[in-house]
C-alpha positions in Angstrom: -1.0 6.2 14.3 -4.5 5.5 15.5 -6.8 2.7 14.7 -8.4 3.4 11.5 -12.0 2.5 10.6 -13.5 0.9 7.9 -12.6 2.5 4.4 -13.7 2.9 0.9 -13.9 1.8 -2.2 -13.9 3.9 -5.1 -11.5 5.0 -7.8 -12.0 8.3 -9.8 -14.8 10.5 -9.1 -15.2 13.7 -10.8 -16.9 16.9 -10.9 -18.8 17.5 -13.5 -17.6 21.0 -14.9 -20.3 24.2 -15.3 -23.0 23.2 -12.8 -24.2 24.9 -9.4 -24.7 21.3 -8.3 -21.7 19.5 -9.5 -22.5 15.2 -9.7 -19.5 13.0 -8.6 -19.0 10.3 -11.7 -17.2 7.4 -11.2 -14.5 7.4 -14.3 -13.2 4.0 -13.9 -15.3 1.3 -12.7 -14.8 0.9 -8.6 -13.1 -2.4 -9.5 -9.6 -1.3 -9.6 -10.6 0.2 -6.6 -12.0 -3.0 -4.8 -9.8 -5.1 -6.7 -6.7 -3.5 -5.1 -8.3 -3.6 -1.7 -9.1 -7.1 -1.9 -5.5 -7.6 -2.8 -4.2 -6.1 0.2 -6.0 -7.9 2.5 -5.5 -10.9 1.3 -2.2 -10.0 1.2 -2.0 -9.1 5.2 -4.2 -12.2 5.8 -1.5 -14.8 4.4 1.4 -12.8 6.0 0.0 -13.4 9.0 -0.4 -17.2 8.5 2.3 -18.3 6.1 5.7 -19.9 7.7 8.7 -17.6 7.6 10.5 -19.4 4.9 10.7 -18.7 1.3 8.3 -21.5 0.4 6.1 -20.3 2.9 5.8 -16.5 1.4 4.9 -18.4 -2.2 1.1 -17.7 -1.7 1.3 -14.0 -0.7 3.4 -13.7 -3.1 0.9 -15.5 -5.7 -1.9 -13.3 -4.1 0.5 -10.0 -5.0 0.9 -11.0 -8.6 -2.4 -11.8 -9.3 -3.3 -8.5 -8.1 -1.1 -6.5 -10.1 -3.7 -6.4 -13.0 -5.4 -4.0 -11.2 -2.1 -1.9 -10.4 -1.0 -1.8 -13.9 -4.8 -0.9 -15.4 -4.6 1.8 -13.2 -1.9 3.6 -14.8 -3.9 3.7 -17.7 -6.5 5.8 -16.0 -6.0 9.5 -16.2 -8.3 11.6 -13.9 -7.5 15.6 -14.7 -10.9 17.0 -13.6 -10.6 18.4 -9.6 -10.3 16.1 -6.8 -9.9 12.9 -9.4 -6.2 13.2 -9.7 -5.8 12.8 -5.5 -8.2 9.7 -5.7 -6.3 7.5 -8.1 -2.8 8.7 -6.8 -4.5 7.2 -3.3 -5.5 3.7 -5.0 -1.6 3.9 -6.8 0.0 4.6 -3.0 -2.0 1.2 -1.5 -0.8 -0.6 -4.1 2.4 1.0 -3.9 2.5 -0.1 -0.5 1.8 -3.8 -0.9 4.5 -3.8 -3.7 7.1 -2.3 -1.0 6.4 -4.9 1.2 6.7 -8.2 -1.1 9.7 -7.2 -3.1 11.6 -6.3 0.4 10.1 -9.3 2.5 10.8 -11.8 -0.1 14.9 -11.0 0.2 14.3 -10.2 3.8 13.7 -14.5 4.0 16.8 -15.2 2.1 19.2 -12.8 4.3 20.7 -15.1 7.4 20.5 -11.8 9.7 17.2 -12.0 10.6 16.3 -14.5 12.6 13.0 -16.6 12.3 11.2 -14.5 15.3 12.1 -11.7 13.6 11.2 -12.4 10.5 7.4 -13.2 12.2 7.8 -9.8 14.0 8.3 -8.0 10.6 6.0 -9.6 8.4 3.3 -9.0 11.6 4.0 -4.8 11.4 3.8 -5.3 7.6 0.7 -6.9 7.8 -0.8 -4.2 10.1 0.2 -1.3 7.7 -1.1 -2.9 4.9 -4.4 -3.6 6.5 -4.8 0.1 8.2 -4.0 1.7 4.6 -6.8 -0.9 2.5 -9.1 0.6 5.7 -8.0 4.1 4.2 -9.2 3.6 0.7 -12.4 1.5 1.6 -13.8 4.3 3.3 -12.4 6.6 0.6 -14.2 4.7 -1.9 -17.5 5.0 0.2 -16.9 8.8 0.3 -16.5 9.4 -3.3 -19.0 6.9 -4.5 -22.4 9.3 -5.3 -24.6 7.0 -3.5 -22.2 5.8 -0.5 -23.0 9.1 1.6 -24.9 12.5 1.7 -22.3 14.9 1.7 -21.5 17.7 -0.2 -18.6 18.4 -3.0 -16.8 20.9 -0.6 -17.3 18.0 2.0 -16.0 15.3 -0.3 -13.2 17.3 -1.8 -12.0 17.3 2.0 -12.3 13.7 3.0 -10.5 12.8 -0.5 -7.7 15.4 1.0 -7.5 13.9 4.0 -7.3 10.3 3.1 -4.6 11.2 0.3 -2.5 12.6 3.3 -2.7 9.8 5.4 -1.9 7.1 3.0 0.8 9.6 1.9 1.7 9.1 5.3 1.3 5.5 5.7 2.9 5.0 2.5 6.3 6.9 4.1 6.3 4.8 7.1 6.3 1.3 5.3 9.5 3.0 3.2 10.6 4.0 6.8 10.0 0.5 8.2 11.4 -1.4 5.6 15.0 1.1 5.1 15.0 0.6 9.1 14.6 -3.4 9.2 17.1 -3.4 6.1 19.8 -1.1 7.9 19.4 -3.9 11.1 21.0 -6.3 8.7 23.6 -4.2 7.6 25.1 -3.4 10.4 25.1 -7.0 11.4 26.9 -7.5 8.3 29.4 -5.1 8.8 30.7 -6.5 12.1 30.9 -10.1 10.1 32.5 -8.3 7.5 30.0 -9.2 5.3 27.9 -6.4 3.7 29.2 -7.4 0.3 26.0 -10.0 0.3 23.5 -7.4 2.1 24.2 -5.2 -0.8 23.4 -8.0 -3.4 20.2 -8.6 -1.8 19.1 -5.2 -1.3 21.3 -2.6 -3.7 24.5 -0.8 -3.3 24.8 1.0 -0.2 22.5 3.8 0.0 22.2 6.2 3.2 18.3 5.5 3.1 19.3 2.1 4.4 22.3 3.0 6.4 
């Protein structure tokens, strides 16, 4: 996946109905928006610098819940008017994305199959994901916000459909990334004859895993 620039900000923006010149609205203010983004790069930042040891992960984990206030406002936001909808379910899939990532890593540090390299090699291509998709919606954000950029609606409308697919995309890989790290330890288990305690980390066995 390439290098992605510098994203966006902005949650909901809306066409105002019955006008030759429609006017994009913001319908939420942009900080569930920012305050998402900011999450997830503080997120990525402390990965990259905490130990690889449960006590270590405490502060991205802090950072994580002290975020979720903006996740969970933002299901209380409902967008219906065109190209709203595909904005917020952009802002849900970064958040969504962040979420994968702590709940998996956090058991990833107690599992003994990993070792402590890695354990730094994961939480590295977890930190890079995370960082590329909070790119995404910044310059989403920019796009949708009225006064970011002269574009027009049909202009916008395409951007918001282009940065919806990618962090549709981006928000497959991390699931992809984290069933593939998870089925490493599986298999490790299996030829200890242990899987009983993979599968009370992570779930009963489930062929997205293995």
């Amino acid at each position: 996946m390439k290098q992605i620039k510098t994203i966006v900000m902005g949650l909901a923006c809306l066409l105002a109905a019955g006008t030759a010149n429609a006017q994009w609205v913001v319908s939420d203010p942009g900080n569930l928006a920012q305050g998402i983004i900011n999450t997830v790069k503080q997120i990525a930042q402390t990965s990259t610098t905490a130990k690889n040891t449960l006590d270590g992960f405490k502060e991205t984990a802090k950072v994580f819940e002290q975020g979720k206030r903006y996740y969970d406002a933002l299901k209380d936001v409902h967008d219906v008017i065109k190209g709203g909808v595909k904005v917020k379910k952009s802002i849900e899939m970064v958040a969504d994305i962040s979420e994968i990532y702590v709940r998996n890593y956090q058991k990833m540090l107690g599992d003994p199959n990993y070792t402590p390299d890695e354990l730094s090699t994961i939480s590295f291509g977890y930190a890079k994901l995370l960082s590329e998709s909070a790119d995404i919606l910044q310059d989403l954000k920019n796009v949708v916000n009225i006064t970011g950029m002269s574009l027009s609606d049909a202009e916008r409308l395409a951007i918001i459909d282009q940065s919806y697919k990618r962090l549709l995309e981006y928000r497959n890989l991390v699931q992809y990334y984290t069933n593939k790290n998870i089925s490493v330890s599986y298999l490790r288990a299996k030829k200890k004859n242990d899987t009983d305690r993979v599968m009370a980390l992570y779930g009963s066995a489930d062929e997205r895993y293995w």
